[in-house]
MARZA-498938 format. One record per residue (C-alpha): residue number from 1; x, y, z; chain. Coordinates in pm, 1 decimal, decimal comma. Example, Ala and Ser with C-alpha at 12.3 -4.5 7.8 and 13.67 -1.06 7.14 Angstrom:
residues 2
<num->1&east->1230,0&north->-450,0&up->780,0&cadena->A>
<num->2&east->1367,0&north->-106,0&up->714,0&cadena->A>
This chain:
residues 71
<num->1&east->9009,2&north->-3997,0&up->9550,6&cadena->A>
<num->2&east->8932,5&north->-4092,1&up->9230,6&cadena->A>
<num->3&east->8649,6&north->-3859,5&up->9213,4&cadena->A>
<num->4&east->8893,3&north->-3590,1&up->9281,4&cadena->A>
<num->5&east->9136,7&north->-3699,2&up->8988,8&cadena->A>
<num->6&east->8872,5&north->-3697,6&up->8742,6&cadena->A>
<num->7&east->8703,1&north->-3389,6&up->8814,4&cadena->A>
<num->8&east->9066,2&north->-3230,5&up->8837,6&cadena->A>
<num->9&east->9133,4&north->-3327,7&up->8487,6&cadena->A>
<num->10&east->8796,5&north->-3237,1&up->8366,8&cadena->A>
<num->11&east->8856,2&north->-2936,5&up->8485,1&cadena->A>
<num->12&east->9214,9&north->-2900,0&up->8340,9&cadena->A>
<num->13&east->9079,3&north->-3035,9&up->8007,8&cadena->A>
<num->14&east->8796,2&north->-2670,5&up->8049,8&cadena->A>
<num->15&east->9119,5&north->-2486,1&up->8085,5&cadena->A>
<num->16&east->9296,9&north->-2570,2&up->7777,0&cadena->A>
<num->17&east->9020,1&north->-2587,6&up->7595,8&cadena->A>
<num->18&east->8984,4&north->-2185,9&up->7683,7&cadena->A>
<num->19&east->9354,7&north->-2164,1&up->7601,2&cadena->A>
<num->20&east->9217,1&north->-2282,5&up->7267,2&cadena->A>
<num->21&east->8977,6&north->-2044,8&up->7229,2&cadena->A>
<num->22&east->9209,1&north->-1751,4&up->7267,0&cadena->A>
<num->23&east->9467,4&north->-1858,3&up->7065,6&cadena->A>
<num->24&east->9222,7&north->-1923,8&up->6763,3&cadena->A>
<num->25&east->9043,6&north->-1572,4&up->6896,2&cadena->A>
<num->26&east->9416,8&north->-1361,5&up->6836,1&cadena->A>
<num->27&east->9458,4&north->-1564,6&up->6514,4&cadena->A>
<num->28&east->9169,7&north->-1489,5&up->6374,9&cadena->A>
<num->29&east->9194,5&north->-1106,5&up->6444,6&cadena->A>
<num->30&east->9530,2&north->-1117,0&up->6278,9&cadena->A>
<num->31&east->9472,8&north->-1262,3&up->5983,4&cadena->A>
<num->32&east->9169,1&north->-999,7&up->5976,4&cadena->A>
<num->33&east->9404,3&north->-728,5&up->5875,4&cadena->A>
<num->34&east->9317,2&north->-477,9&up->6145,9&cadena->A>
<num->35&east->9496,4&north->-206,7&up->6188,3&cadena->A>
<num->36&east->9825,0&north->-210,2&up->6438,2&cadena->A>
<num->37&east->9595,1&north->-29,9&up->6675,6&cadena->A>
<num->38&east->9333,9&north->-249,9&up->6661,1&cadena->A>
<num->39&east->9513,3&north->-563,9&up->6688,0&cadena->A>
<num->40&east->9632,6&north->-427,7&up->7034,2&cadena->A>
<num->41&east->9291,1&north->-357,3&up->7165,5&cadena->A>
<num->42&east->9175,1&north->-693,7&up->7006,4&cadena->A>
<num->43&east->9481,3&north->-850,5&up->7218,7&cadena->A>
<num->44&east->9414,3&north->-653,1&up->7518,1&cadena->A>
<num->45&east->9066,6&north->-794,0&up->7544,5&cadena->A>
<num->46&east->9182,5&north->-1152,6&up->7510,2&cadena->A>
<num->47&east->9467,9&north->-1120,5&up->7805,5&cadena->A>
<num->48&east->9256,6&north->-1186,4&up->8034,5&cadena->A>
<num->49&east->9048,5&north->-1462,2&up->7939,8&cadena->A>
<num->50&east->9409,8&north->-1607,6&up->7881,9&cadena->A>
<num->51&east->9509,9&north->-1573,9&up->8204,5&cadena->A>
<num->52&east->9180,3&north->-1699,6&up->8365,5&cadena->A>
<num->53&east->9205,8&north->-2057,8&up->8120,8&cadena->A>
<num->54&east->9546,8&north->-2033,6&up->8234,3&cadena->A>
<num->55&east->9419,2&north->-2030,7&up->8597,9&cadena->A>
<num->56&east->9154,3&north->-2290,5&up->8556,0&cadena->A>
<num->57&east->9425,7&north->-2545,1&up->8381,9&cadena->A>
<num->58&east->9654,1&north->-2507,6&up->8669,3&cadena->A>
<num->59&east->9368,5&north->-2553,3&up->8990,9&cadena->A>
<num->60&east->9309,3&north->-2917,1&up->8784,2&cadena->A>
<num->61&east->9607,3&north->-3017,9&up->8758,7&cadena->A>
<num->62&east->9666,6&north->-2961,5&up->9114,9&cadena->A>
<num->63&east->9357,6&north->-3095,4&up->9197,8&cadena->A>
<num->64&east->9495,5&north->-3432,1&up->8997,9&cadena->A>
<num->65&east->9792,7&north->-3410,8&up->9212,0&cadena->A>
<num->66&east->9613,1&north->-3380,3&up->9559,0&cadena->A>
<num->67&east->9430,6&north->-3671,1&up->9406,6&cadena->A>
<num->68&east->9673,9&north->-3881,3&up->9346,6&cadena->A>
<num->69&east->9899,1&north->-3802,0&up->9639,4&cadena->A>
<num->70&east->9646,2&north->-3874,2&up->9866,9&cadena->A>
<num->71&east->9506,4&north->-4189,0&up->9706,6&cadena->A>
């Protein structure tokens, strides 16, 4: 099982490191001074490559759960 934990938290560590990513992503368009309208589409495009690190971070962790529940 310990294959299991490790690859869980690799692949946890993959999702936050896309959390990351689209933090520094909405940041940097901010401090870009775009227009109101522009910051929303800028935003809008980001959503859902937030969601999907979101996802990502979530399936390891449970992955290091199932690991270590079962080992």
């Amino acid at each position: 099982m310990d294959i299991l934990i490790w690859t869980g938290a690799f692949i946890s560590l993959l999702g936050l490191v896309g959390l990351l990513w689209c933090i520094y992503k909405v940041w940097q368009a901010r401090k870009s001074g775009l227009s109101d309208e522009a910051l929303r589409d800028a935003v809008r495009k980001i959503v859902p490559l937030n969601t999907g690190a979101l996802f990502v971070s979530v399936i390891g962790l449970m992955m290091v759960i199932v690991g270590i529940m079962l080992g």
